[in-house]
Each structure stands twice: as structure tokens, then as C-alpha cells.
N, C-alpha and C positions, 0 to 999 in steps of 0.2 A: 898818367896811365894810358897806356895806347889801346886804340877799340877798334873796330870793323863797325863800319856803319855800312848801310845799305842806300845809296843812293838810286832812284829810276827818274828816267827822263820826264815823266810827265810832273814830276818837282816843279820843274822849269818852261813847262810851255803855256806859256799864254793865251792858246786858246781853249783851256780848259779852264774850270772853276774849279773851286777851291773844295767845294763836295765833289770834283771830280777828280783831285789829286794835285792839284798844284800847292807847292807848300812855300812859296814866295810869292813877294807882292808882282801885282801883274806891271808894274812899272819896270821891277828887274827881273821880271820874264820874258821871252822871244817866243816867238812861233815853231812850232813843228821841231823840237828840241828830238837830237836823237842820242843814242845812246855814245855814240864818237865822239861827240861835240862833249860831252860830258868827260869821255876818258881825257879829252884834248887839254878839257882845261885842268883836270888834275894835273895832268903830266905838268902844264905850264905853273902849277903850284906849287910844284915839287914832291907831289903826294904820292905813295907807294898805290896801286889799284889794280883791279882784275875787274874786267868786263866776263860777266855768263850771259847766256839765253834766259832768258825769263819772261814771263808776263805778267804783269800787273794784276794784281787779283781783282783790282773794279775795272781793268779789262783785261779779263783774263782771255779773250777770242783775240789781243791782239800781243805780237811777241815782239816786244822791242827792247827789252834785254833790261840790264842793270848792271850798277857797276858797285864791288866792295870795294872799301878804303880804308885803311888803316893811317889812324889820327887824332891825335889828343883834342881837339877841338870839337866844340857843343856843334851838333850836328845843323844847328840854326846859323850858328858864325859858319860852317861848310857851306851849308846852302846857299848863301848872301855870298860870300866869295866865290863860288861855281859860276853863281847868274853874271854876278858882275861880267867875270872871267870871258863867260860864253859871250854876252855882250859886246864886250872888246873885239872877240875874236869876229864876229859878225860884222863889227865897223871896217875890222883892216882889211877885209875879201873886200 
């Protein structure tokens, strides 16, 4: 069954904790993760997404967007394959 998840960058950034929103281990997190780098690696998944404006509601003073996804997979195996993804994509720059 296919669903819309909500992915936001600070999922994936590293130098946030984990009561501050990061929802991966800080091993396959990166720094200063923005919401591109997020659409980037979907695309490179092959996942259907829409990037909005949004803010984070535990920082809601800051607006660095989010992205919906449409995806039969538990949004814990999305988020492990994102970081990785994002990962990669940081090594080949």
C-alpha cells in the first residue's frame, strides 16, 4: 500500500540531537543537510516527491522546507536509505 511520508532535513543532520530531531544514527547523518540534498537523493531512488516550504515545528523560527514522498517502505528503511544516499552524494562532490 503506498503512503506519503513526511520527510524534513533535520532527520539527517548531524549536528543536531536526537531530542532535536535527528531521526538517524549520527554515523549516517551529515552536517547542515538541506532540504535539496534530500529531494536529490530521492530522485536518485527513484521515489515520486514534492519538496513545500515548511518549518520544523521544534524550529518553527527556522524554514527549511520538507519533502512528501510517496512509498511503500517503513519510513525507518526511507530514512537509512536517504542518509546513506545523501552520504554518497557528499563523497562524489
Amino acid at each position: 500500500m503506498t503512503k506519503v511520508l513526511v520527510l524534513w532535513p533535520e532527520y539527517f543532520d548531524s549536528e543536531l540531537t536526537r531530542s532535536r530531531g535527528r531521526r538517524v544514527p549520527r554515523r549516517l547523518a551529515s552536517p547542515g543537510v538541506g532540504v535539496q540534498e534530500v529531494a536529490e537523493a530521492l530522485r536518485i531512488l527513484g521515489l515520486r516527491y514534492e519538496v513545500q516550504e515548511a518549518a520544523y515545528p521544534r524550529n518553527w523560527w527556522e524554514r527549511r522546507g520538507m519533502v512528501l514522498v510517496e512509498t511503500d517502505m517503513k519510513k525507518s528503511e526511507l530514512l537509512r536509505s536517504v542518509a546513506q544516499t545523501i552520504k554518497e552524494l557528499r563523497k562524489s562532490k
